[in-house]
N, C-alpha and C positions, 0 to 999 in steps of 0.2 A: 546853836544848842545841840549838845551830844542827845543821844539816845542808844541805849547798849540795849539788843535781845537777845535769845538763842535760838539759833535756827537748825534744827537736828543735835550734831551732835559739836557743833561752833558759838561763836559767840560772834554778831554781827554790831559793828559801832557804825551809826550813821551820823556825820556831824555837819548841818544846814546851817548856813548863816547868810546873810543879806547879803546880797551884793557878789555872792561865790555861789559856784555848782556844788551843791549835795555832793559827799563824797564818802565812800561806802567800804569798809574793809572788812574781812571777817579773821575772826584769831580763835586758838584751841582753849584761852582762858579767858575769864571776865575781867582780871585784873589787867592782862594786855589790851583788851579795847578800851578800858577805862585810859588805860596810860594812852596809848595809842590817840583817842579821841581830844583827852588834855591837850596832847602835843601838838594836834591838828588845829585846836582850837585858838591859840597860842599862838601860831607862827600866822592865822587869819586875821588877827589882833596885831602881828608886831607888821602886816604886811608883808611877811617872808615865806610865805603860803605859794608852791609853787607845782600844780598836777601833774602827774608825770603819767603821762599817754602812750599809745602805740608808737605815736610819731617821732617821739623821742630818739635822739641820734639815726636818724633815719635820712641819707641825703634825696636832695630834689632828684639826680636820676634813679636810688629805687623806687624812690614814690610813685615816680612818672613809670617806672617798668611796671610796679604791682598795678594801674590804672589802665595800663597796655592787656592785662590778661586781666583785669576781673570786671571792668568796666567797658572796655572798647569792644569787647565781641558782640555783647547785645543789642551795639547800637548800628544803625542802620549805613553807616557812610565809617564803617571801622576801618578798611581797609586804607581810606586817605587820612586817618586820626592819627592809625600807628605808624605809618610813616611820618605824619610829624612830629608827634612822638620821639621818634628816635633821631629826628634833627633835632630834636631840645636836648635830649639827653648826650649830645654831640660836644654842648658848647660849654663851656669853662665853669659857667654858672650851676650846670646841674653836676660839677662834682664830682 
């Protein structure tokens, strides 16, 4: 189920349905979240419903680079992590 609000000076379409993550856009008219919301609603219904994320075109070795500087410093044994690290991101697999 859609639900269209305004939030300042946007129009925010939230459209929840079973089984799928809430998924939330905001647009400068009401008539685009309406359509927008239709359309989302739609391709949830035909199963063509597909979220498009960060991780989107993104290969396994930048993954493993951005994971090397945002996540491996704070942990306590980083310095043997990112070395392996970068024997992952060596092999054919990360791309």
């Amino acid at each position: 189920m859609a639900s269209i609000r305004q939030r300042a000076d946007k129009w925010q379409a939230r459209v929840t349905r079973k089984g799928f993550p809430a998924v939330v856009q905001s647009f400068a008219t009401r008539s685009e979240a309406i359509r927008w919301a239709r359309q989302t609603e739609a391709a949830m219904d035909q199963g063509a419903f597909r979220q498009v994320g960060a991780s989107d075109g993104m290969t396994l070795r930048e993954l493993l680079e951005r994971y090397a500087v945002e996540v491996s410093p704070r942990k306590r044994g980083s310095r043997d992590e990112v070395i392996r690290i970068r024997a992952m991101q060596r092999t054919k697999m990360a791309g």
